[in-house]
C-alpha positions as a Markdown table, in Angstrom:
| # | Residue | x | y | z |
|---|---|---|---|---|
| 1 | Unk | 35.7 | -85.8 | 11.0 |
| 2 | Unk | 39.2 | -84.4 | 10.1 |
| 3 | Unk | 40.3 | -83.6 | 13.8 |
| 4 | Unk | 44.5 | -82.8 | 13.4 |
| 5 | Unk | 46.2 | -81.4 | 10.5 |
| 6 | Unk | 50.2 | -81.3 | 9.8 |
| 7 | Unk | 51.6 | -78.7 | 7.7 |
| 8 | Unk | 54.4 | -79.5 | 5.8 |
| 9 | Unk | 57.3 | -76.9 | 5.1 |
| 10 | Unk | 60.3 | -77.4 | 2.6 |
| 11 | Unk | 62.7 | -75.2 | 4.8 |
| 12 | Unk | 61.7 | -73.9 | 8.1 |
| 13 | Unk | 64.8 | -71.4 | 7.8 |
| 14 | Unk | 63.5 | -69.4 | 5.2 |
| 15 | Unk | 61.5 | -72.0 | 2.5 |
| 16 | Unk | 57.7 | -71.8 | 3.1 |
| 17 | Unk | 57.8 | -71.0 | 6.7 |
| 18 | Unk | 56.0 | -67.5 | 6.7 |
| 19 | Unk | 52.9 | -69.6 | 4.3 |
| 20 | Unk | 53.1 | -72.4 | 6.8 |
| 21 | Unk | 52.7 | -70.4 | 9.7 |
| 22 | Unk | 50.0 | -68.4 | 8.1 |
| 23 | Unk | 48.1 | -71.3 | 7.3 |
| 24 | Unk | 48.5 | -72.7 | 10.6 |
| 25 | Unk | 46.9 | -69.4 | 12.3 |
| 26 | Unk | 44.1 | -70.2 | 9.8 |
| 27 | Unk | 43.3 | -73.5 | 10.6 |
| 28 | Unk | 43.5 | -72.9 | 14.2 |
| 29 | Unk | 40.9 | -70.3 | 14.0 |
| 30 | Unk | 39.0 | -73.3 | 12.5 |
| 31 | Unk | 39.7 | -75.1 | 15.8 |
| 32 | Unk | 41.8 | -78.0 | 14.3 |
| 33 | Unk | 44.9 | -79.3 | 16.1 |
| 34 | Unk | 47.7 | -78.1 | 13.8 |
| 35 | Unk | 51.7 | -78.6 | 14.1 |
| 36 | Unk | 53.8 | -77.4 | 11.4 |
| 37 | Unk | 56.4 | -79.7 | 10.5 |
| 38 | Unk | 59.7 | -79.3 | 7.9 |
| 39 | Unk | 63.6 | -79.6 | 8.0 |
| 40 | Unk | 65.8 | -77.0 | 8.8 |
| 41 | Unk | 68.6 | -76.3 | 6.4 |
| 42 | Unk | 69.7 | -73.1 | 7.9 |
| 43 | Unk | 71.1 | -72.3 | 11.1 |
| 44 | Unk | 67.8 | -70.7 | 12.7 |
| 45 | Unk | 64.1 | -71.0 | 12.5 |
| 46 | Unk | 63.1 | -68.1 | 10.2 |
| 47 | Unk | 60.9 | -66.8 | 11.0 |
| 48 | Unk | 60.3 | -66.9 | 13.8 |
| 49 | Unk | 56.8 | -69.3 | 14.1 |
| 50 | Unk | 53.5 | -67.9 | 16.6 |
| 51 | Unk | 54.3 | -68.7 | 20.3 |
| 52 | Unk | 50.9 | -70.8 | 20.3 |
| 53 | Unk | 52.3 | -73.1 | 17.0 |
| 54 | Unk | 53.8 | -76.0 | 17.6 |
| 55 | Unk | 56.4 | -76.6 | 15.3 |
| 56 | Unk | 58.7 | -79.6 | 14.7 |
| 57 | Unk | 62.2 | -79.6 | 12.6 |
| 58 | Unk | 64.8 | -82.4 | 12.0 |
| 59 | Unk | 68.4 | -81.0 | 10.6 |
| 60 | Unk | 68.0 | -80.8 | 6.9 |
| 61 | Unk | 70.9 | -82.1 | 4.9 |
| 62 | Unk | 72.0 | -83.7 | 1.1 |
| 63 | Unk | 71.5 | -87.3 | -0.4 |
| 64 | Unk | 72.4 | -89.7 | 0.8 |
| 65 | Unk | 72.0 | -88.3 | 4.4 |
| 66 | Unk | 68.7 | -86.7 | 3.6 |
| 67 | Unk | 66.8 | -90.4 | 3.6 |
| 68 | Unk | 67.5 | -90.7 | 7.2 |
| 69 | Unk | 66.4 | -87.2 | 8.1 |
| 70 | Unk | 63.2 | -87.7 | 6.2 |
| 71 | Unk | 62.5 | -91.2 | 7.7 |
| 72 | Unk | 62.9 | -89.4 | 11.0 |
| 73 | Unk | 60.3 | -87.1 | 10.2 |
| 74 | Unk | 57.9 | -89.0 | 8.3 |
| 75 | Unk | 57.4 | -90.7 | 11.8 |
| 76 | Unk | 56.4 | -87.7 | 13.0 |
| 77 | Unk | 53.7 | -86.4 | 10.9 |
| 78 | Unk | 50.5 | -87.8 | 12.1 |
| 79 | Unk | 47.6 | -85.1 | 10.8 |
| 80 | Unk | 44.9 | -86.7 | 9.3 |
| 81 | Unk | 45.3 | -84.1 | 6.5 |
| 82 | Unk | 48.7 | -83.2 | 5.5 |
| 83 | Unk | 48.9 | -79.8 | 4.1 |
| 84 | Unk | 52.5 | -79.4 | 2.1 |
| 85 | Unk | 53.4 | -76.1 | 1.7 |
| 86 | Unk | 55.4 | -75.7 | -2.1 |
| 87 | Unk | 55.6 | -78.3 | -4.7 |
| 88 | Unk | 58.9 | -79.5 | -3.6 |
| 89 | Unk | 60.5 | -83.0 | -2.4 |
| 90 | Unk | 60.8 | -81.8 | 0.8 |
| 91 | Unk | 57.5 | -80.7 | 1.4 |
| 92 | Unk | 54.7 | -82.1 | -1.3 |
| 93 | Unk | 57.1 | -85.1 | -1.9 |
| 94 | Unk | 57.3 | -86.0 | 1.2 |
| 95 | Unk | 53.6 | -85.5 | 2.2 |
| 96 | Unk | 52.6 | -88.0 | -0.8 |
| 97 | Unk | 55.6 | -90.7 | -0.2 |
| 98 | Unk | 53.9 | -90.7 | 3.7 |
| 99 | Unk | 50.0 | -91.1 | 2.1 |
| 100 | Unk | 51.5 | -93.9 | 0.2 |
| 101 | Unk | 52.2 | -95.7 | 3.6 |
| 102 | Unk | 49.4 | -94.3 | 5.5 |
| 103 | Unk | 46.6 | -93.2 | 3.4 |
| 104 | Unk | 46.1 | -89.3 | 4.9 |
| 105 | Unk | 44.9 | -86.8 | 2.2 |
| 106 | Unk | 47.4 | -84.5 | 0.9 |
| 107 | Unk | 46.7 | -80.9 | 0.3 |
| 108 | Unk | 49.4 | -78.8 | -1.7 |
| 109 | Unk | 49.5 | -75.0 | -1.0 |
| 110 | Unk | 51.4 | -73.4 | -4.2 |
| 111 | Unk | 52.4 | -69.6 | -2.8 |
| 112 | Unk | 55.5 | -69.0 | -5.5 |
| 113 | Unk | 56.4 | -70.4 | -8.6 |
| 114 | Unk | 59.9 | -72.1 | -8.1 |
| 115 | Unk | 60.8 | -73.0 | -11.4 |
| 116 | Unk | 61.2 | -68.9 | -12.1 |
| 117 | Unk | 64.4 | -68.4 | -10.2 |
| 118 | Unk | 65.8 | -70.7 | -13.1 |
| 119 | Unk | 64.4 | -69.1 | -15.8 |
| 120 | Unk | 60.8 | -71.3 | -16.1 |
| 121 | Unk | 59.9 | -73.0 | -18.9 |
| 122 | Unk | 63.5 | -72.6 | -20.3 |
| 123 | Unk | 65.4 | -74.1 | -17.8 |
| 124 | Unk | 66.5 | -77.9 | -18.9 |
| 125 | Unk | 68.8 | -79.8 | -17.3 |
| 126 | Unk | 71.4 | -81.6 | -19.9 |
| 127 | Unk | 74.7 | -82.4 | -18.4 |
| 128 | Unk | 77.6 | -84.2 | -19.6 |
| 129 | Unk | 78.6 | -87.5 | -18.8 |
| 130 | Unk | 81.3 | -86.0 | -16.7 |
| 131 | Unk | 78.9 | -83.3 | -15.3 |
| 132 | Unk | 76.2 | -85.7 | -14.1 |
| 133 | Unk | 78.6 | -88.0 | -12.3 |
| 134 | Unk | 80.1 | -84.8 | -10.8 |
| 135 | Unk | 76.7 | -84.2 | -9.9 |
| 136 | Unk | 75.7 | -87.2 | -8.5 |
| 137 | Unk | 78.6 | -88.8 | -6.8 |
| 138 | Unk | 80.6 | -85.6 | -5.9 |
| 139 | Unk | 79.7 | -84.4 | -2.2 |
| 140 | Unk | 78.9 | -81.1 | -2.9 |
| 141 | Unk | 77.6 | -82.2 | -6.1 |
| 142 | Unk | 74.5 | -80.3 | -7.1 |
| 143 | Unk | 72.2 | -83.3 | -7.4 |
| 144 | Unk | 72.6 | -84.3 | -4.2 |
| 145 | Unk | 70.3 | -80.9 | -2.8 |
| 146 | Unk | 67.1 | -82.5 | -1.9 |
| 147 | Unk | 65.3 | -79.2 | -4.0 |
| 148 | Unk | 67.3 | -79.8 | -7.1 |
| 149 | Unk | 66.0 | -77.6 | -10.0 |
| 150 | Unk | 65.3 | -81.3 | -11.8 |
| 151 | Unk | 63.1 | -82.3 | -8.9 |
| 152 | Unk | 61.0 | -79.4 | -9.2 |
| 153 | Unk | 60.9 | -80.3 | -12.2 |
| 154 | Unk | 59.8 | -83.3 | -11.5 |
| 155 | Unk | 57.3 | -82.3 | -8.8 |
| 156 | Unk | 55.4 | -80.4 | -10.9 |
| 157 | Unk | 54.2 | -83.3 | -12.7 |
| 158 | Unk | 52.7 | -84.7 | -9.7 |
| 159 | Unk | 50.5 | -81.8 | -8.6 |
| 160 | Unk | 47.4 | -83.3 | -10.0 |
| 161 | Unk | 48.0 | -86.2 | -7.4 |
| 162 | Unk | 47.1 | -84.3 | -4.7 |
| 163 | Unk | 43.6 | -84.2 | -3.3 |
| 164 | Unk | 43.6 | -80.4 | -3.4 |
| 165 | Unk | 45.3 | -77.5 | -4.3 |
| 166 | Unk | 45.6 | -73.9 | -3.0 |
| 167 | Unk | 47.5 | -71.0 | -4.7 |
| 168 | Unk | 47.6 | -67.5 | -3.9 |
| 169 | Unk | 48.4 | -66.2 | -7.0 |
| 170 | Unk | 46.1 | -65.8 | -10.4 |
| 171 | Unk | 49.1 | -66.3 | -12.2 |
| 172 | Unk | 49.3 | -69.9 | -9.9 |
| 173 | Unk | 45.6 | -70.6 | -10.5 |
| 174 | Unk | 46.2 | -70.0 | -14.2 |
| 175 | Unk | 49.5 | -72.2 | -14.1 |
| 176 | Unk | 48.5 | -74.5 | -11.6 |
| 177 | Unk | 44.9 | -74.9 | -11.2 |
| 178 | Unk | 43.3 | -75.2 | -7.5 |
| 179 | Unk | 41.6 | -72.5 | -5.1 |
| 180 | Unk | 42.4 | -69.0 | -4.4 |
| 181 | Unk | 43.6 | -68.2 | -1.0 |
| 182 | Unk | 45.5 | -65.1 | -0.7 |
| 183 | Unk | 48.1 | -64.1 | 1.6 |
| 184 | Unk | 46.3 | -62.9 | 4.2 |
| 185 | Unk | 46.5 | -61.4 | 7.7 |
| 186 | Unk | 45.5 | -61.6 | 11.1 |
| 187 | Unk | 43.8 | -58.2 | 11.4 |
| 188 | Unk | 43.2 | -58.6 | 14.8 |
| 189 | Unk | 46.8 | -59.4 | 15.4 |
| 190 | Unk | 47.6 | -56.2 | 13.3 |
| 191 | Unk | 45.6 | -53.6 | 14.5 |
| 192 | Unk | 46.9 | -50.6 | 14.3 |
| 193 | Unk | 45.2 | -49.1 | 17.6 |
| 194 | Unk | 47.3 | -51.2 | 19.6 |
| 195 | Unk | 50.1 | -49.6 | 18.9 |
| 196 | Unk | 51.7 | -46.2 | 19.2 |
| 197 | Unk | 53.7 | -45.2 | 16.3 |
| 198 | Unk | 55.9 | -42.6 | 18.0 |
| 199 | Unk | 56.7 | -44.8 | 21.1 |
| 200 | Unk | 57.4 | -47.6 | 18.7 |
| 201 | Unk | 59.7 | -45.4 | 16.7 |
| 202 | Unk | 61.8 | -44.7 | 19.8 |
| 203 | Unk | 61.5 | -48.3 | 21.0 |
| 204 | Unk | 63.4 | -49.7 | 17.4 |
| 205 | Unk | 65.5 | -46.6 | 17.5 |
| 206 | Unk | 63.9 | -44.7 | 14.8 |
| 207 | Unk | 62.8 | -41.5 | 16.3 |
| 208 | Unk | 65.1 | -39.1 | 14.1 |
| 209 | Unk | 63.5 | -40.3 | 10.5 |
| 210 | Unk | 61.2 | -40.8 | 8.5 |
| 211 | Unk | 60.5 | -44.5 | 7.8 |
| 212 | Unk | 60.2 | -46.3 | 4.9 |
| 213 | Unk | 59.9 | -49.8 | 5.9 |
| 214 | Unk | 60.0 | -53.3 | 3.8 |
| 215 | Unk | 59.2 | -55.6 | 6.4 |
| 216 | Unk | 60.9 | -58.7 | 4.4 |
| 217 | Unk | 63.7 | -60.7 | 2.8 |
| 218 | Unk | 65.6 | -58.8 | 0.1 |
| 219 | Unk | 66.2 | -60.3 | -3.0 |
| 220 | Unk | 66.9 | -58.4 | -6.6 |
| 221 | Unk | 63.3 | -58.8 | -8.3 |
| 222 | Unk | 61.6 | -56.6 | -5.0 |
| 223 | Unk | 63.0 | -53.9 | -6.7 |
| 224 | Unk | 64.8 | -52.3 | -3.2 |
| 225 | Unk | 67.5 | -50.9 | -5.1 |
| 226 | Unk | 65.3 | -48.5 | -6.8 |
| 227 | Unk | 64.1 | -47.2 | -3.7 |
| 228 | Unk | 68.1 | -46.3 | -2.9 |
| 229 | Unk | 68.5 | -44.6 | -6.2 |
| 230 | Unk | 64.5 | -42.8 | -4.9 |
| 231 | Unk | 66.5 | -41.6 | -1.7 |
| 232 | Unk | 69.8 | -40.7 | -3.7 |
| 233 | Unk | 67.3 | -38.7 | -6.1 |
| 234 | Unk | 65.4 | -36.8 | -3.2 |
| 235 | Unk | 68.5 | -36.5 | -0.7 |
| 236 | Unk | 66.5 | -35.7 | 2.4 |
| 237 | Unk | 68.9 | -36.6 | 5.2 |
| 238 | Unk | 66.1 | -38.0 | 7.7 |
| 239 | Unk | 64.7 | -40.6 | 5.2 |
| 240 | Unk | 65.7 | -43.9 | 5.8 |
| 241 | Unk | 64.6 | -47.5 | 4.2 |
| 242 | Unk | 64.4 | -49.9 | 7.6 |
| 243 | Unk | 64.9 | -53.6 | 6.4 |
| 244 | Unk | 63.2 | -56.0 | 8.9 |
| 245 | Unk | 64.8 | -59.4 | 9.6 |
| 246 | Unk | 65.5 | -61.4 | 6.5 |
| 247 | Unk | 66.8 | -65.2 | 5.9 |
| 248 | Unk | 70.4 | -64.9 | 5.2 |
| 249 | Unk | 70.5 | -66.0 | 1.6 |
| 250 | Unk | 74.2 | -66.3 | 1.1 |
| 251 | Unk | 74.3 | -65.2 | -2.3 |
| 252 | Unk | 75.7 | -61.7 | -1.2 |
| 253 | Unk | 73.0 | -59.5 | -2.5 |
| 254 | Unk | 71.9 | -58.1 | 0.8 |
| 255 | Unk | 75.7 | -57.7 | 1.3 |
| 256 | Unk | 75.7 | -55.6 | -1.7 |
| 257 | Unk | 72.4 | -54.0 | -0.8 |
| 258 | Unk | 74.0 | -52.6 | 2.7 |
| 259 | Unk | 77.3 | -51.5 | 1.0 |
| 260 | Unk | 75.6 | -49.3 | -1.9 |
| 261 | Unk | 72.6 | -48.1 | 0.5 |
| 262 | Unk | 74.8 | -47.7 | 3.6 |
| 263 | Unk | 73.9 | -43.9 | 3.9 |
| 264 | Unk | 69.8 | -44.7 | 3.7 |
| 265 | Unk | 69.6 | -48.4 | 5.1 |
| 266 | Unk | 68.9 | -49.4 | 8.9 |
| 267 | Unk | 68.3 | -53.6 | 9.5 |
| 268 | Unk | 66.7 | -54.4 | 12.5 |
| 269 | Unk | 67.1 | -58.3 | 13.4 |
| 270 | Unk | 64.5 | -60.8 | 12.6 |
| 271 | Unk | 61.7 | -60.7 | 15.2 |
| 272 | Unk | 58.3 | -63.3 | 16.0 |
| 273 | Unk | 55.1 | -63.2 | 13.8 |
| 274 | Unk | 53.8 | -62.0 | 17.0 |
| 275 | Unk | 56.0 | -58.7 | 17.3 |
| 276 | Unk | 55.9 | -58.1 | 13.7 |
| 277 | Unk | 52.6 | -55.4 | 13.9 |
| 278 | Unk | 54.3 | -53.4 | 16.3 |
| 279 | Unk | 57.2 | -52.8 | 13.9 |
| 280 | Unk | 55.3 | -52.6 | 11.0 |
| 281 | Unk | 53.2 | -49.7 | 13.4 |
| 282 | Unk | 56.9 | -47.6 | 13.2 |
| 283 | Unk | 56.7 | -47.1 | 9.4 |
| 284 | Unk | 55.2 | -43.9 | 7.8 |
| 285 | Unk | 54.9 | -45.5 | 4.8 |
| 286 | Unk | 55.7 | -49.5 | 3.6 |
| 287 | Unk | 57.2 | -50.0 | 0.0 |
| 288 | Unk | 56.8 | -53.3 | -1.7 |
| 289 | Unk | 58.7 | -52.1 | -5.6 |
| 290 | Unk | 58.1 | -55.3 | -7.3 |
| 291 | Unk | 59.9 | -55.2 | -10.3 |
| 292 | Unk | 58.6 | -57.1 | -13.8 |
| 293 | Unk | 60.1 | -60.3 | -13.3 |
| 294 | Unk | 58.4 | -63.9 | -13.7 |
| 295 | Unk | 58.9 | -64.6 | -9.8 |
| 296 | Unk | 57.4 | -61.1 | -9.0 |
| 297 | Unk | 54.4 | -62.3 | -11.1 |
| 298 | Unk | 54.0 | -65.1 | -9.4 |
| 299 | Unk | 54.2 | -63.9 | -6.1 |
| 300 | Unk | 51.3 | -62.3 | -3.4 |
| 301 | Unk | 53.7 | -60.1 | -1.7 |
| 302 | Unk | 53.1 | -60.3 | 2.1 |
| 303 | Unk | 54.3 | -57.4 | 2.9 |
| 304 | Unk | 51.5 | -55.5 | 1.2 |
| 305 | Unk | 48.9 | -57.2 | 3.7 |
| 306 | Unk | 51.0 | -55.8 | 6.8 |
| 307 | Unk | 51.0 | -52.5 | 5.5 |
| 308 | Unk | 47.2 | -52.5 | 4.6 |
| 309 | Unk | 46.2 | -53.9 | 7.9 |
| 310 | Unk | 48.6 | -51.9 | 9.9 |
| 311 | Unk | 46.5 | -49.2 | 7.6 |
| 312 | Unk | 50.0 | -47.5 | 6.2 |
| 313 | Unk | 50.8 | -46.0 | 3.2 |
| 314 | Unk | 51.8 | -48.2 | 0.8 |
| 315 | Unk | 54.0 | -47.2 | -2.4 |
| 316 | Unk | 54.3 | -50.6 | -4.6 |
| 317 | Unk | 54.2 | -51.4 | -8.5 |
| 318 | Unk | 52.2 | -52.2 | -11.2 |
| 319 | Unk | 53.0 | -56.1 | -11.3 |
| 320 | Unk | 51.1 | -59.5 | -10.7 |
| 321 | Unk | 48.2 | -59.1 | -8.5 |
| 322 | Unk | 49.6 | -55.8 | -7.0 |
| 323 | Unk | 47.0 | -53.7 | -9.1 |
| 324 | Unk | 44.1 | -56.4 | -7.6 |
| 325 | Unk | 45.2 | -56.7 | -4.4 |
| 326 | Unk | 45.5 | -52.8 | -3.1 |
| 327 | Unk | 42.8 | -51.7 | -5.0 |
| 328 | Unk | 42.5 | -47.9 | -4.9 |
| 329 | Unk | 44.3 | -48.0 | -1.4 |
| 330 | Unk | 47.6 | -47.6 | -2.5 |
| 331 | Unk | 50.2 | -45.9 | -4.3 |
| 332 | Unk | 51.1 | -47.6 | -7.6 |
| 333 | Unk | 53.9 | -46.6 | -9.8 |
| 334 | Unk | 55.8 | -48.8 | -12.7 |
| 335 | Unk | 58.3 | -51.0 | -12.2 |
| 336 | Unk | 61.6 | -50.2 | -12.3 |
| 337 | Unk | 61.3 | -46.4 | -11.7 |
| 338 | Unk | 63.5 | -44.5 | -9.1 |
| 339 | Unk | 62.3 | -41.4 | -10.4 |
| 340 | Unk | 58.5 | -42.5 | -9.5 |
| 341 | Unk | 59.1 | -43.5 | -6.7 |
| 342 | Unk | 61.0 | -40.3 | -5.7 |
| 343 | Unk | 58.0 | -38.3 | -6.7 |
| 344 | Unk | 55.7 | -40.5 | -4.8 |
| 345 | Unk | 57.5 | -40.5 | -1.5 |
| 346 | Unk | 57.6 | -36.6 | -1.5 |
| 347 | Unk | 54.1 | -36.2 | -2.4 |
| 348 | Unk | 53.2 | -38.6 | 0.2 |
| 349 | Unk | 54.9 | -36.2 | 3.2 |
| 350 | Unk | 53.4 | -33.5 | 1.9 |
| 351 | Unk | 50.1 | -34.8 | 1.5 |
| 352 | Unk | 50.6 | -37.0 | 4.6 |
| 353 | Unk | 47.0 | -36.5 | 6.2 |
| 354 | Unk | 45.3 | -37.9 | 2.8 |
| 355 | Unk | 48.0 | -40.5 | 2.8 |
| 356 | Unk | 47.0 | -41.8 | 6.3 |
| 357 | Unk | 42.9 | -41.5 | 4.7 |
| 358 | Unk | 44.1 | -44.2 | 2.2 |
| 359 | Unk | 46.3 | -46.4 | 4.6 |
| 360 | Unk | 42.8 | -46.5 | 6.7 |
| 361 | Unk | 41.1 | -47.4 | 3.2 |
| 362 | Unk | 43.8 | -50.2 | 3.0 |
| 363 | Unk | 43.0 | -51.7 | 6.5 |
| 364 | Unk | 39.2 | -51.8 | 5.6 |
| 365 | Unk | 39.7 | -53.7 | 2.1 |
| 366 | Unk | 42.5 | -56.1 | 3.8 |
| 367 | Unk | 39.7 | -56.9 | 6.1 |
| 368 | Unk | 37.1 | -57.8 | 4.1 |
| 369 | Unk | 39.4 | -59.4 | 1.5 |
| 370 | Unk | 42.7 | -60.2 | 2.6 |
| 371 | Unk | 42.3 | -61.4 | 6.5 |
| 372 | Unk | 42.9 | -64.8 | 8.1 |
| 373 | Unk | 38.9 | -64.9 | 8.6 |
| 374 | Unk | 38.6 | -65.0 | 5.2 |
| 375 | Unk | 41.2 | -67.4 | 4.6 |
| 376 | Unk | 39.5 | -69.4 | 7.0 |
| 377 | Unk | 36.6 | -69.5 | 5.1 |
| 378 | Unk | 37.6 | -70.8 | 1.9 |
| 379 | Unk | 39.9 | -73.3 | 3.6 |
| 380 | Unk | 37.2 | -74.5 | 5.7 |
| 381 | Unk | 35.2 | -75.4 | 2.5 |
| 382 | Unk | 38.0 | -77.4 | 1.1 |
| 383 | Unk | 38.2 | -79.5 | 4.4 |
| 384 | Unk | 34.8 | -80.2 | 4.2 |
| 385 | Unk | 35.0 | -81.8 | 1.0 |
| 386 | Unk | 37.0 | -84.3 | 2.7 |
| 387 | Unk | 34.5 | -84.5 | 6.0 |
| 388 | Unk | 32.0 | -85.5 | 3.4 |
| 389 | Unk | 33.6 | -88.0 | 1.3 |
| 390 | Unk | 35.0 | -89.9 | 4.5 |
């Protein structure tokens, strides 16, 4: 009987650590001993993990140096079941180079598809000469990141090695194969009755506005500059979009994002998993804008499942699973449309009593479809398998 279980996370400063943690909350509702494992390439743990997780990092860093980090960790890891968390070398490749010495089975969780930040299918790498031996031998030379776009590459082809695989995506299942298990949440955890809005508004320093909240890391396909050009287009001075924590990317965009939205943007500072209901609880209404991208279509946004079991408003877009996932419980609009998004944020504050009947609706269908009991069920069926054939 499968007794302890290590999750496996690429980066636990921003890569895989909000599906790691999730997955650990799930298999501890299942009553397995569960540590969450992964290297640490940032500065900080983001997010923040549960304060009942046990997590363990090693410093993350590039070839050569990387092979003693991971030989560190690899000693480590000691779940009977290793459950890697993205297709990556530092998380599924990683979890199969340890079977190979010590026989665990190796589940793959696919929550994203990586290969679309470089363009998919189309991406190839084909240096020079010159450019590969820049690549390789240089220090900062782009081979030497452990999560290379050609080792994703790479990794992809070794998905059907593992024992089992979970995505939370149809356009995963379709891509990838394995079992659906969707983003869910902890709707016990997130439960809006705990929690008073108003006090909550004044706690975060909220109290003069009206709060549109994406509780999440910005990046250009989740469509947050349309909700900028929304306010510019409705100019109602106590709207504001509150941005909640964030990895610090380093690419500049939420630099960007803070300079041209510096009239309707507030950033509160990364908090806990734990706090994150009671923030969620100071939003009138949460906006997920997706826009049509291939990463958007691969992705289950999270932040629709804290908004629908905090039982908020939610305003998002026609993209992915979006349509599936909120049901009739949301508002859904196209991508890449200021103008409906304007129109659905006033409607919303004018209509904000049948607004709040919807969030409600939303809480209900993320419990029956979208909760970590859920989760647990479907997980614990794939653990089985394993009980069984050992």
């Amino acid at each position: 009987m499968v007794r302890k279980i290590s999750i496996l996370a690429p980066d636990l400063s921003g890569g895989g650590g909000t599906r790691a943690y999730l997955l650990g909350q799930v298999l501890q509702k299942l009553n397995y001993d569960v540590k969450v494992f992964g290297f640490l390439f940032g500065q900080n743990l983001y997010p923040l993990p549960p304060a009942n997780l046990a997590v363990c990092w090693v410093a993350g860093c590039n070839y050569p140096q990387f092979f003693h980090s991971a030989r560190n960790l690899l000693k480590e890891i000691d779940g009977e079941i290793i459950y890697a968390v993205k297709p990556k070398p530092t998380s599924f490749g990683m979890a199969l180079f340890k079977r190979l010495r010590t026989h665990q089975s190796v589940i793959l969780d696919i929550d994203d598809w990586e290969l679309s930040w470089f363009g998919g299918n189309q991406w190839q790498y084909r240096p020079t000469v010159k450019q590969l031996a820049q690549d390789l031998l240089y220090p900062d030379g782009k081979l030497r990141f452990p999560d290379h776009w050609l080792y994703l590459q790479w990794m992809e082809k070794l998905i059907s090695r593992a024992d089992a695989v979970t995505v939370d995506t149809q356009f995963l299942k379709t891509r990838f194969g394995g079992t659906y298990l969707p983003n869910g949440k902890d709707t016990t955890l997130f439960d809006p009755e705990r929690f008073d809005p108003e006090a909550m508004r004044a706690k975060y320093g909220l109290s003069d506005y009206r709060v549109l909240m994406f509780p999440g890391t910005a990046r250009p396909h989740k469509g947050l500059e349309d909700v900028l050009l929304a306010l510019d287009l409705l100019d109602q001075s106590d709207l504001r979009l509150v941005l909640v924590g964030g990895r610090e990317i380093g690419d500049g965009y939420i630099e960007k994002l803070m300079t041209i939205g510096q009239r309707w943007i507030i950033k509160l500072p990364p908090v806990a998993i734990d706090l994150m209901p009671e923030v969620v609880s100071a939003a009138h209404v949460v906006v997920v804008p997706q826009r049509d991208t291939l990463t958007a279509h691969a992705q289950f946004p999270i932040k629709l499942t804290d908004g629908m079991a905090m039982a908020k408003p939610i305003v998002s877009t026609r993209v992915g699973d979006i349509p599936e996932i909120l049901g009739d419980t949301g508002y859904l609009i196209d991508p890449n449309s200021p103008e409906q998004i304007a129109e659905k944020i006033k409607w919303i504050f004018q209509n904000i009593e049948e607004a709040r009947d919807r969030g409600e609706r939303a809480r209900k269908r993320c419990i029956e479809f979208y909760s970590t009991d859920k989760m647990s069920a479907i997980v614990s069926e794939i653990i089985n398998q394993f009980n069984v054939n050992n």
